[in-house]
Every structure is written in C-alpha cells, then in structure tokens.
C-alpha positions in Angstrom: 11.0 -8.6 -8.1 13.8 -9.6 -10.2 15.2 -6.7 -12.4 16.1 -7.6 -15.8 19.9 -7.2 -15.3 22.0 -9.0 -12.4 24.9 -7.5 -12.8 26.8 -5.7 -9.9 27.5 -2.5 -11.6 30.2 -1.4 -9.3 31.4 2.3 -9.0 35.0 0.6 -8.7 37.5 2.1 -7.0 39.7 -0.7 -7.5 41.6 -2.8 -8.1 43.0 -5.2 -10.4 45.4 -8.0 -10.3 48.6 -8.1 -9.8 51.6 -10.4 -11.0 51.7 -14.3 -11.2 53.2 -14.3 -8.4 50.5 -12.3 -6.2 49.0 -14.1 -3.3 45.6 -16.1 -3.4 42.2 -14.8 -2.0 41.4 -15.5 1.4 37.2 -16.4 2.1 36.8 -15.1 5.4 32.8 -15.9 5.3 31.0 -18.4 2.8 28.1 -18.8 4.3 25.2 -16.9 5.7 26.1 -14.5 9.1 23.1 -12.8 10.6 24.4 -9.6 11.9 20.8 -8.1 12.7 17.4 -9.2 11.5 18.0 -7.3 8.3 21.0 -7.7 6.8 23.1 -10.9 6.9 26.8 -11.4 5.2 27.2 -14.0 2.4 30.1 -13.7 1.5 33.4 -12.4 2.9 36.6 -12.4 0.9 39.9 -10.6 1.1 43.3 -10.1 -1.0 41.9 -10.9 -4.0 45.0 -11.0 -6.5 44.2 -13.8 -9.1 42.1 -12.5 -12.5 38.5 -13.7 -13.1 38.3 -15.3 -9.7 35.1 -16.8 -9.2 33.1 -16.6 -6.0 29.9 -18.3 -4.8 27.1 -17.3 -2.6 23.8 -18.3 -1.5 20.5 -16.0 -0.6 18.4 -18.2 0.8 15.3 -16.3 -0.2 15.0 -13.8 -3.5 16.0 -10.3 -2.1 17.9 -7.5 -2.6 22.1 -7.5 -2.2 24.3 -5.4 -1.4 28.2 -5.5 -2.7 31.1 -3.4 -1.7 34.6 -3.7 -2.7 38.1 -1.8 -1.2 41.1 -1.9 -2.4 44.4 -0.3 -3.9 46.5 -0.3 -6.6 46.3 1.5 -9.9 44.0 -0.6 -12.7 40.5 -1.2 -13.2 38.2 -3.9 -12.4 35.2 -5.2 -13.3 32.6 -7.1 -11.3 29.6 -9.2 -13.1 27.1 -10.8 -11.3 25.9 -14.5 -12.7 28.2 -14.4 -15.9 26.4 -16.0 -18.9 23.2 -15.8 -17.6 20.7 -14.6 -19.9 20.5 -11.5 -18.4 23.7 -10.9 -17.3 25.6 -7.5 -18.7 29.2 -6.7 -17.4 29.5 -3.6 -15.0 31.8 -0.5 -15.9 35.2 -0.1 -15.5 36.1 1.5 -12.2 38.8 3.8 -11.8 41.8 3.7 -10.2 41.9 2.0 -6.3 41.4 3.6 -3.0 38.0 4.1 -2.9 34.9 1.7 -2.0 32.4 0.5 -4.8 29.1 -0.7 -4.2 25.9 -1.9 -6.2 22.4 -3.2 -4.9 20.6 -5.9 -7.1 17.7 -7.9 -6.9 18.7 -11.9 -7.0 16.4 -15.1 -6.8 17.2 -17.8 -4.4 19.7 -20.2 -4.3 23.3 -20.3 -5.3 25.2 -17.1 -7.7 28.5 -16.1 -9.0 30.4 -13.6 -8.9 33.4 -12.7 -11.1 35.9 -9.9 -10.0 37.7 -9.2 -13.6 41.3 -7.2 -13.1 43.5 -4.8 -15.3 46.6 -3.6 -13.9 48.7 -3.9 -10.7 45.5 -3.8 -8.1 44.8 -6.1 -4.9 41.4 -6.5 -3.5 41.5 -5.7 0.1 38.0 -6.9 0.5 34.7 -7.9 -1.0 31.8 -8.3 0.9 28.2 -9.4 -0.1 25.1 -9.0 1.9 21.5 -9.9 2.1 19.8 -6.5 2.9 15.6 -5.8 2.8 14.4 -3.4 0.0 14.6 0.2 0.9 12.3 2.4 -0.1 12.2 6.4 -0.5 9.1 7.8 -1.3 10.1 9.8 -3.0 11.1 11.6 -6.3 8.8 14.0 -7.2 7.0 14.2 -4.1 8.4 17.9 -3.4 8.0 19.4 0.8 4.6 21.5 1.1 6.6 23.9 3.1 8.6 25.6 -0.3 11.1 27.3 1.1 13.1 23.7 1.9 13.8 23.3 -1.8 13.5 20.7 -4.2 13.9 17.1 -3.5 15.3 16.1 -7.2 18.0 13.4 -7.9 20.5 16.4 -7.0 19.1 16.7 -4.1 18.8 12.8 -2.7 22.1 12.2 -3.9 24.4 11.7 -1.4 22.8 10.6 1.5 19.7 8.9 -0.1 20.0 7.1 -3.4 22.9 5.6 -2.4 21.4 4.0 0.3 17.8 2.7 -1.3 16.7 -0.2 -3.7 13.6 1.6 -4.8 12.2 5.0 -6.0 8.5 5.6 -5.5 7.2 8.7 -7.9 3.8 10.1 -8.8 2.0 8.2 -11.6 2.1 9.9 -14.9 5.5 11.7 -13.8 8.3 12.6 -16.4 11.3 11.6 -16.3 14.4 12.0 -18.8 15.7 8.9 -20.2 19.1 9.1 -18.9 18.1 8.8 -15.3 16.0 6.1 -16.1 18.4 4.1 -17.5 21.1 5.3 -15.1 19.2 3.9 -12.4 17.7 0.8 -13.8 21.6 0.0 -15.1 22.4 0.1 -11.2 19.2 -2.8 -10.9 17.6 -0.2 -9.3 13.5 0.1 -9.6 10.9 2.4 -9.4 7.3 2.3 -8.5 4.6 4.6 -8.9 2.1 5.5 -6.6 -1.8 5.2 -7.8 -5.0 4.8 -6.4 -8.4 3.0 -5.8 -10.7 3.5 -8.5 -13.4 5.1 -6.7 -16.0 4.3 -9.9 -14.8 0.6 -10.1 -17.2 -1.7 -9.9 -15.9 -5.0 -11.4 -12.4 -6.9 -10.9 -11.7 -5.5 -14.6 -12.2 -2.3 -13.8 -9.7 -2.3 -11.2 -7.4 -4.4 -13.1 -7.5 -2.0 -16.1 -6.8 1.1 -14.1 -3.9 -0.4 -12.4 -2.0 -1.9 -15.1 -3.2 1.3 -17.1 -0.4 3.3 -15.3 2.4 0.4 -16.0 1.3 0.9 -20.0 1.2 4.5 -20.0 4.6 4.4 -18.4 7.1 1.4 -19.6 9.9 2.2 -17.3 7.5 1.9 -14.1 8.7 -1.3 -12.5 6.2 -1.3 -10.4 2.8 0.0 -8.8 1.8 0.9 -5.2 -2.0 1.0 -4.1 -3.1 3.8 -1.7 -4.9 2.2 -0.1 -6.8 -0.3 1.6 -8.3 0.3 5.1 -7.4 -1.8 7.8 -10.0 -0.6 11.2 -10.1 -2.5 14.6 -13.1 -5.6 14.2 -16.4 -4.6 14.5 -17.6 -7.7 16.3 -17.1 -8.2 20.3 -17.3 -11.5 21.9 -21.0 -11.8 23.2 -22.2 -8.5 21.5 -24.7 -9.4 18.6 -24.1 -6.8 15.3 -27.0 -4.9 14.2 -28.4 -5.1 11.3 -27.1 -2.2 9.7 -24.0 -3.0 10.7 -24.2 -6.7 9.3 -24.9 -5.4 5.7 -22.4 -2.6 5.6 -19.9 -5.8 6.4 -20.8 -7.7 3.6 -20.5 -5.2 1.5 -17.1 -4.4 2.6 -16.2 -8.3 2.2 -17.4 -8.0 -1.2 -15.2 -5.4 -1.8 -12.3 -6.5 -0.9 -12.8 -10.4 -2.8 -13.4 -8.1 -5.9 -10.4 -6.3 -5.4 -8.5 -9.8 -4.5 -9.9 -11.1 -8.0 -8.2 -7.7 -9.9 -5.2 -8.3 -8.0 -4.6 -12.4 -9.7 -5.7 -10.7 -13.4 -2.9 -8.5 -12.8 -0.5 -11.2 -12.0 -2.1 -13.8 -14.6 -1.3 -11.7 -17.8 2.0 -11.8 -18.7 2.3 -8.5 -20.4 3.2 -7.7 -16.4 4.6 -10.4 -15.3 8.0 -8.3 -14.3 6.2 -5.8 -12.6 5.5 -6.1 -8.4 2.6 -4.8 -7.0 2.4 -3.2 -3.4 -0.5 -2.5 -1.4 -0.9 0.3 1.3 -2.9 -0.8 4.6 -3.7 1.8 6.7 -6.4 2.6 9.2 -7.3 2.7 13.2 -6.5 -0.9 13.5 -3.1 -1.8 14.4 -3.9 -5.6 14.0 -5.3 -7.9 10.8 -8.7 -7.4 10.7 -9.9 -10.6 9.0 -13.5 -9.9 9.2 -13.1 -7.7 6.2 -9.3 -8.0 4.5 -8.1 -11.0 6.1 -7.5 -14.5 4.5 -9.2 -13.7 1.5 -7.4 -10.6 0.1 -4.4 -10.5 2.0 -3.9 -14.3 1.0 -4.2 -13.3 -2.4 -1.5 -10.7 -2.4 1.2 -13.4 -0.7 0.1 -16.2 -3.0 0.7 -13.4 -6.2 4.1 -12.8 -4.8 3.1 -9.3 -4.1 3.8 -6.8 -1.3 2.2 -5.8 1.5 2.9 -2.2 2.8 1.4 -2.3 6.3 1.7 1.6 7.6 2.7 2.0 11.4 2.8 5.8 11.2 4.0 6.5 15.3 3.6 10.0 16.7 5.4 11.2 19.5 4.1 10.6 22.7 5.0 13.3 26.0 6.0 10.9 28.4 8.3 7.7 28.4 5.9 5.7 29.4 3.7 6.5 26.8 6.8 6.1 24.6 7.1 2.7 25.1 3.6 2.1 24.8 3.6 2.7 21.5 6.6 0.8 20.4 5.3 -2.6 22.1 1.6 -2.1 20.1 3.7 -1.7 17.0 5.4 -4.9 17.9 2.4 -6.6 19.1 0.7 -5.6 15.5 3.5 -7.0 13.5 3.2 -10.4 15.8 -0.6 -10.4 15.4 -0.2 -10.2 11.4 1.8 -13.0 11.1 0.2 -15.4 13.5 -3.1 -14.3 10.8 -1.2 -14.9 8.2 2.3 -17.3 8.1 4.6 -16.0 6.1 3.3 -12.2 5.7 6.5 -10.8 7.2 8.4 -12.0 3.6 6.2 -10.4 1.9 5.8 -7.2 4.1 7.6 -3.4 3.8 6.8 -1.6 6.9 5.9 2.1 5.7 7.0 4.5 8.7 5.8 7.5 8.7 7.9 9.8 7.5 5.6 13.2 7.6 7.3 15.6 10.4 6.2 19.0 9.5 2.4 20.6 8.3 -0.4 19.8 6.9 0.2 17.1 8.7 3.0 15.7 11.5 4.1 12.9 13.8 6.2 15.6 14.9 3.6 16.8 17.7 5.3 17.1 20.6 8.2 20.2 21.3 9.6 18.1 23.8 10.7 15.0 21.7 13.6 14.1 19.0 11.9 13.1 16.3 14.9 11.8 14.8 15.8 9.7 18.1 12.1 8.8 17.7 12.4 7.4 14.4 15.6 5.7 15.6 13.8 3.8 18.0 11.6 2.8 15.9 14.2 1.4 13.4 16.1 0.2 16.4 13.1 -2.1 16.9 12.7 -3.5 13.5 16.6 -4.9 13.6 16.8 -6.2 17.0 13.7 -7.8 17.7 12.5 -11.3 17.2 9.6 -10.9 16.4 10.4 -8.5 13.2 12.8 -11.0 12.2 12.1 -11.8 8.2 10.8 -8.4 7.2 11.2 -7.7 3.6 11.4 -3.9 3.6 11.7 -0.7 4.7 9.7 2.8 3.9 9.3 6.2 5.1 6.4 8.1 3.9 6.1 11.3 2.9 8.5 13.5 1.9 6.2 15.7 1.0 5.2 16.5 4.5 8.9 16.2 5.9 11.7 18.7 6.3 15.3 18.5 4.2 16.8 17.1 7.4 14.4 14.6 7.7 14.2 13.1 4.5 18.0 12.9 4.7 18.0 11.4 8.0 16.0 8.4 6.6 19.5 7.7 4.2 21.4 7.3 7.2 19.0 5.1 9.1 19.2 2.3 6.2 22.7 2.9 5.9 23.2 2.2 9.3 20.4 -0.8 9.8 19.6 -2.2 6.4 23.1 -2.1 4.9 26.0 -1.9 7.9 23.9 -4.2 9.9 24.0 -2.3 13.3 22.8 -3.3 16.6 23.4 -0.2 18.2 21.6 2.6 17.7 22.7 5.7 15.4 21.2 8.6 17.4 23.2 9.6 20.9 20.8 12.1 22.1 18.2 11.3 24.7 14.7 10.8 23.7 13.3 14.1 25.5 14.7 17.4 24.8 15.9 20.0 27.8 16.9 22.9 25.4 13.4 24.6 26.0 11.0 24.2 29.3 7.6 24.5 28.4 7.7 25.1 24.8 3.9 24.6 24.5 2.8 27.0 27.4 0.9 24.2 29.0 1.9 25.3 32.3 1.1 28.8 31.7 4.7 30.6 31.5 7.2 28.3 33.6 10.7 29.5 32.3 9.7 31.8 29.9 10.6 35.6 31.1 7.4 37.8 29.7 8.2 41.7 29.0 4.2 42.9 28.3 4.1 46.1 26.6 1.1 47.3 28.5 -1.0 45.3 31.2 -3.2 42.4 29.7 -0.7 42.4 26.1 0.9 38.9 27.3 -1.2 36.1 28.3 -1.6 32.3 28.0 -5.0 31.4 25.8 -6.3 28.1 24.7 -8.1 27.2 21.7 -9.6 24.0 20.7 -8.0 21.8 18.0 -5.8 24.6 17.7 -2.8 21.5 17.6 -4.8 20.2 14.9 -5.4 23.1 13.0 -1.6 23.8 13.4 -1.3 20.2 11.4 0.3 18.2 14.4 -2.4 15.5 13.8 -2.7 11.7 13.2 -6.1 10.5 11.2 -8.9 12.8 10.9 -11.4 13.0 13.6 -9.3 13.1 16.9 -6.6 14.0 18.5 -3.6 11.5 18.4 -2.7 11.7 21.4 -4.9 12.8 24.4 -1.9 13.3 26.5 -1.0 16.6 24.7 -3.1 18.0 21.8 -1.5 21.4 21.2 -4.4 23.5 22.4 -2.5 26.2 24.3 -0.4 28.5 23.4 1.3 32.2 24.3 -1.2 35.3 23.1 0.6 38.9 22.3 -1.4 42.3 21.2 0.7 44.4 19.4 1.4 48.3 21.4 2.0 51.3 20.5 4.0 51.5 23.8 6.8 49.3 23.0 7.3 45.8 21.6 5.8 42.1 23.7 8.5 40.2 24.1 9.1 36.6 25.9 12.3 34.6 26.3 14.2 31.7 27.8 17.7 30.5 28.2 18.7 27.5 25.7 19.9 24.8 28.2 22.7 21.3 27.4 24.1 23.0 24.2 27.0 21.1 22.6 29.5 23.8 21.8 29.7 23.5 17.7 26.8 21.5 17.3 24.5 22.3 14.9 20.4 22.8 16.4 17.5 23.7 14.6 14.7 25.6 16.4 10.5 25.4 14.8 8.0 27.5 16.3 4.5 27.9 15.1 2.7 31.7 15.4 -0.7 32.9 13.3 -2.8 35.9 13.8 -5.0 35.8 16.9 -7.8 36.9 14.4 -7.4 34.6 11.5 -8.1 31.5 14.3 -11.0 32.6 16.5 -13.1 34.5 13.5 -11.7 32.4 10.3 -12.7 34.6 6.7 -11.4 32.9 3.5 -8.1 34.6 2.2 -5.6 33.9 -0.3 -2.3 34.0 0.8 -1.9 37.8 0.1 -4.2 38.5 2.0 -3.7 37.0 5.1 -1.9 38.7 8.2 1.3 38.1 8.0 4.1 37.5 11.1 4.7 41.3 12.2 8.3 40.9 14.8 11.5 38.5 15.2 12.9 35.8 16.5 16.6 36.3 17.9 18.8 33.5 19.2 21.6 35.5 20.6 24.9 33.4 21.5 25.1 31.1 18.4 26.0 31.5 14.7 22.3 31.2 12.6 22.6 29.4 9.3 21.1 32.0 7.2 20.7 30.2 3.8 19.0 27.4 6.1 16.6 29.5 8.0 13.5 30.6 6.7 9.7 31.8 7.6 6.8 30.8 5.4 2.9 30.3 5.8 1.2 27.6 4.7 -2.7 27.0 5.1 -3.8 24.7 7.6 -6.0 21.7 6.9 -7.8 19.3 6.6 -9.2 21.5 9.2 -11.3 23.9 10.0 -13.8 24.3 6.9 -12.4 27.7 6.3 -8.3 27.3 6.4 -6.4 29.4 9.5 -2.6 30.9 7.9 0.4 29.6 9.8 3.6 31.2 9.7 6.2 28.3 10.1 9.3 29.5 11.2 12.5 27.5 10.9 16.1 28.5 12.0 19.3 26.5 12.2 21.9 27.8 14.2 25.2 26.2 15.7 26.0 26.5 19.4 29.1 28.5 20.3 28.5 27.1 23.8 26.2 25.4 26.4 23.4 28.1 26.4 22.3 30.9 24.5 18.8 33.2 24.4 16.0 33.1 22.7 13.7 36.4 22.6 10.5 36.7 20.4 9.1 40.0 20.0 5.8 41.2 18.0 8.3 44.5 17.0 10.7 43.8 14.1 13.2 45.6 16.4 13.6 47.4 20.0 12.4 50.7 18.2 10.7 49.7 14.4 7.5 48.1 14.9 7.4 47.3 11.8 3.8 47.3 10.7 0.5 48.9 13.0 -0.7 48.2 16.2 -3.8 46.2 17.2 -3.0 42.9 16.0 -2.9 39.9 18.0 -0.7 36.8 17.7 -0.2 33.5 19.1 2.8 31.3 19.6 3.9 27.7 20.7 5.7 24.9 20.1 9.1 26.0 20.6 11.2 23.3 19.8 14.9 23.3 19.5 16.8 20.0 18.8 19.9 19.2 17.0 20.3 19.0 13.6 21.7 16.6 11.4 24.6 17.8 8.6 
C-alpha cells in the first residue's frame, strides 16, 4: 500500500555540502541491478558534494525501498523523497557525519526523486536505493507463552528487529501510545492487525462489517490480516466418483468462499478504506491451490482488489537430510503450483514462515537440528531460486510461540536477504548438530553414562503422543513427521539411596561461543494418570542440570512449566528448562540428577520423572 508520506526520513549521519569548489557526484548505478530475487539496487551514487542535488530512480512495480546514506564531515543533511508531491514532508535533520542513515518507504511505480539537502562542510560517500519485499514481524504485542523470556515491546525489537521490517502486525483492539504511532508511521512504516473469520457471518455484509469494524475502531491500523482461510489437498481423484455427502459439503464450501470473495470487493469498493491493505492467511494440509474450493474465484478476487495473499509454509524439522530436502523442494514445488493456478499471485504474495520454535506448539521437533540453520535454508531458498523470483514479502509467525533468540534471529535474516541482498547464506553451522548423541533416547541410552540409584531407578520408557503432548507438533491430528514423533524418553524414580543421575560429554564446542541447551522433563505421574491442576499444584522439577566446563549465562537461563495442549483433554505440566552457556573449550559435561545436589535431595522420594530432548546448539548474540 502506499503510506500517506513518501518521504525518506533519514536517521542522517551525514553529511552536507561542501564548498563551490567540491567535486560533482558520481552515479555508479541508475538503473535496476538484481542482486537476488528480493532486493535489486536502483540507484547508486557517490561523493555527493553539490546542495539539493536531484536524483532519479525507477521501481518498476509499487514496493517497499530501502535508502541508506554514509558519509563524513560535520553538517546536517536532509533527504526528501518526491519533493512537492502532495504528500511529500521533508525528513529530520541528521546529525553530524560518520554514521549510516536509512529509511524504508512504500512508493508506486514508475520514475521518483530524490533530493539530498546539505548544511555545512559534509561529502556524501554514498547513497544507495533499493527495491526490497515487505517484511513483516508478527509481532508487537504478541508476548512468548514461555514468561520467563520477557517482554517483546518496542524496547525489546529494537535493535535487531524494527530496524530491519516494513510492517508491524499487533492484536486487534491493542493500545498503543500516540507517540509510537506516529514515530513509526513518520518512518512510512505500517501496521496491521490481526482479526478473524466471523464464525456467525452469514452474508458478504456481515463479513465486511466485522472486518472494516476493526480499521474504525482503530484509525492508526493501516491494515487488516485474516486468520484464516483453509487451503486442504483436492477432494476429487481422477476416475474416483465423490459421494454424495461429500458433493454437498463442497458446495457448501464453494459458497463460502464466493461470499467471503463478495465481502472482500465491498471492502475495497468503499472509500472510507481505500488506504488500507488487506491480507489473507491460507493455511491447511494442502501445500498446493486447491481450486475446487478457493481457487479462481476467491483468490482472483484478492489479486484483482490489490490485496495480499499470506500463503503459510510452516516447515518442521525433519531427522535426516534426505528428508530435509524433501521438504524444501515441496515448498518450492507449492509456490510453482500457485502461480501456474494463478499468474501473477507471487506479486501479490507474503510467504508466512513459521516462526513458532518452542511449546504449545514447535517446528522445533527435532534435538538433532539447528533450527536457525533450518530457517536459513529456508530463506536461502526464497532469494536464490527461480521459481520464487517476484515474491512480495516476507513473515515469520508467531512470536508468541518462539524464544528471544529466535524472534531476533528473524531481524538478521531480512537484514541479510531482503535488505543486503545476499546470496550466501548467513548461518555457518551445519544443518545436524553433534553436541549431544541421542538426545531423544530413541536408541535406548547410546552415549549417555546412567548412575541408577537403586536397580530398576533408570530406564528408557515410551509414551504415545508424548512428542505431542510436549507441544513439538504441526496441525492437530497427527504427528508431523512420522520419522521421529518424540515418544521416548529417559524415566528416573527418585531414592532414598542417593540421587539418579545421567550424563554425556558435549562434543565440537567452539571455544567462546555462546550455546544454548532445552531439555524437556514432567512428572512420570502427571503423563500416564493425568488429574486437572492448577499450576500450584502440579509436581514440580525436583534436581539440576549442571553443564560443568563452560561459563552459564545466569540472567539468560531459566526453568518454567507451561501446560501442554491442544492435547490431551486434561493438560500434562512441562517443566521447560533453558540454559545458555559459553564454551571455554571443545567439550564440556552435562549431568542431570533428580537430587538438587550430591547430598540434598531436595524434596521426598517416590516421584518419577521423565526427560528428553536434549538439545544444545549455538546461540545467537
């Protein structure tokens, strides 16, 4: 969408002109340079020295830029995008040079100007303009479920996030103070809220009206985003007649979806909103366009409004390469398939990742895998590509369900993609982690060392779902990946004899490297014979978890229970526990004992516990 001001409101660092006699500006680029399929230069230009300069580019479809200056000197200078345009506004001084100012706006196609004002003795170095996709963070207000990470305010996003994204997604209805609205709209930055279907709708207005009634209740909401429409494999098979049953409940899905197609053009027909973008979550088993139900009809609609299409590809970690690769070439495969359906969705399209790495629910299912390399790859994939050439943005979802690092990680991703324009990718670490040999106890106790208390304290146990129930899951129903579900894991009963201990060697440490380690444990009792319980009343962790030959990050490191769901009826408590630590050098042991020390238990005897999915894998500053 195009914001109300186009004005590149530059946190200058720089730099101003100089004397008469300074030299002229050099245009090293004037003309679109693809450097990957998201980002492309427009314009180039160095040793800018002359005041009110004037320089031209073109975006050769209405997107998002991105503009950066360096320089030196002492002075100000002031950068306006589009001068005496309507909406043009002139950007705030900068201080003295230095430093590197950027600004993101939202610009229509064709030709624009921009004018670098100067005050003092300051030269240019350089100032760049790109073409970059909109970049998404979902979001403010959408706090972790696990507490004890913190808050994800403006405070918290600031320096590796909000620099880095176009667009804000918060709750609908939240509050926010007017000075960061208008600080963030004056950098032509949007947000959007996130709302829902209207269960009770029955008639195009009554979608329409509960849509737009979140853009009225809330005037500085630039936008809406629909959770969402279901998108599941097609229910006809070549040759294979559809019962009856099956032919009405189609219908009436059709019908659906044409009445929320007509909701969609009232919204775009009343010019009340006619500033405001909608986007539209698809989600569901299918990986392609189903156009038996969504296709032509509704997704048409959306492209023909001008709207947004946020197709989720939410990967989980698979245990083998193979399986790895699998699941990239589907997600490319999908993409292909939805634009061969539909010419000229990819324009139109954000591709919502999934962000979620941590309970209730996680793509983060496997102890064995980086997620961050994982999310890398799949990043990796959407700039190098062919065929996810012309995407128009970028999402991670949740941060609700996603740890600090996690949620900062995503800032460096666009940073590195969607702004630097990188081939490469960001990550150096290998896709599979060695730190830790069988973190899940699927092959009974391989590497671990097992101290029992007493004969038959220790032993290896399975429980169904129990991977699920942990919340390393992917769409309710089934396991996401049948490779590896979670299902075993390491059972200790607690002795009056001494403490249960096991323990392995931490392998490839990088000496001064910083690591996090997650491991999952409940009481034995809570998961086979579940009772309702509040949270005070549940069995708590009773021992420690020592990593000896490395400094621990206290303030970073943390236990905390959280109740599992969506499953089973009655919830099971988890106790999460989280540590990061930095290596002093290429090994170091890790001991977990059901005693809080060698001689305190700590609590009394007769309780069981379980344990898995030991992961440790490096963490990012």
């Amino acid at each position: 969408m195009i914001t109300k001001s186009i004005v590149l409101n530059l946190l200058v660092a720089l730099l101003t002109c100089g004397s008469a006699g300074a030299s002229q500006a050099s245009v090293l680029v004037s003309r679109e340079k693809r450097l990957n399929n998201l980002v492309s230069e427009l314009l180039e230009v160095s040793s800018i020295s002359k005041p009110g300069r004037a320089l031209t580019f073109t975006r050769p479809q209405p997107g998002w830029v991105f503009v950066s200056l360096t320089g030196q000197g002492n002075g100000k200078v002031t950068v306006t995008l589009d001068r005496g345009s309507p909406t043009a506004a002139v950007m705030i001084d900068g201080p003295p040079g230095g430093r590197t100012g950027e600004a993101m706006r939202f610009v229509g196609k064709g030709p624009h100007k921009i004018y670098v004002e100067c005050n003092g003795k300051i030269i240019v170095d350089k100032l760049v303009v790109k073409a970059i996709p909109e970049l998404i963070h979902c979001g403010l207000g959408f706090d972790p479920q696990i507490k004890s990470y913190g808050q994800y305010d403006m405070g918290f996003l600031g320096k590796d996030v909000l620099p880095n994204v176009t667009t804000l997604i918060v709750p609908n209805g939240i509050k926010l103070s007017q000075s960061l609205v208008n600080d963030w709209h004056q950098q032509g930055k949007i947000f959007v809220a996130e709302v829902g279907i209207n269960a009770q709708g029955k008639t195009a207005e009554d979608h329409s009206k509960y849509w737009t009634s979140f853009l009225d209740n809330s005037p500085f909401i630039d936008g809406i985003i629909i959770d969402e429409f279901i998108v599941n494999n097609p229910a006809t098979r070549p040759g294979v007649p559809l019962s009856e049953e099956r032919q009405k409940r189609m219908a009436e899905e059709q019908q659906r979806y044409q009445t929320y197609g007509e909701a969609v053009r009232q919204v775009r027909n009343n010019a009340r909103y006619k500033d405001k973008q909608v986007y539209a979550y698809f989600g569901g088993s299918g990986k392609k366009l189903n156009q038996e139900v969504v296709g032509t009809n509704f997704v048409r609609t959306l492209l023909d409004c001008n709207y947004r299409v946020a197709l989720e590809r939410y990967l989980h970690e698979m245990s083998s390469e193979k399986g790895s690769k699998e699941a990239l070439q589907l997600f490319i495969d999908g993409i292909a398939d939805w634009e061969a359906k539909e010419p000229g969705v990819k324009s139109r399209m954000v591709i919502a990742f999934g962000l979620f790495s941590m309970p209730s629910g996680g793509l983060n299912k496997q102890p064995n895998v980086d997620y961050h390399v994982w999310m890398d790859q799949q990043m990796n994939i959407v700039a190098n590509h062919p065929v996810m050439a012309g995407i128009s943005g970028l999402e991670w979802w949740t941060s609700v369900l996603a740890d600090e690092e996690t949620v900062r990680f995503v800032g460096r991703l666009y940073r590195h993609y969607a702004i630097e324009g990188k081939t490469e990718m960001l990550t150096r670490d290998p896709l599979f982690l060695t730190h830790i040999q069988d973190a899940d106890f699927e092959n009974g106790t391989e590497g671990w060392t097992l101290h029992p208390a007493e004969n038959g304290s220790i032993e290896v146990k399975r429980f169904p779902r129990y991977g699920r129930i942990e919340g390393r899951f992917m769409g309710l129903g089934r396991p996401a990946d049948p490779e590896h579900i979670g299902d075993t894991y390491l059972w200790m009963k607690r002795s009056e004899k001494g403490p249960n201990t096991f323990s392995q060697t931490i392998k490839d440490l990088e000496p001064g490297r910083l690591y996090s380690m997650k491991m999952f444990s409940c009481d034995h009792n809570d998961l086979v014979n579940p009772k309702a319980k509040k949270l005070e009343e549940a069995e708590k962790f009773v021992g420690s978890v020592v990593i000896d030959g490395v400094e621990i990050d206290t303030k970073r490191s943390f236990t905390e229970m959280y109740a599992s769901s969506p499953e089973p009826r009655i919830p099971v408590w988890i106790t999460y526990h989280w540590k990061v630590f930095k290596a002093r050098g290429t090994t170091a042991s890790l001991v977990v004992s059901d005693w809080q020390t060698e001689k305190e238990p700590g609590a009394g005897f007769g309780q069981e516990q379980a344990f898995n999915f030991v992961e440790i894998q490096p963490y990012h500053e």
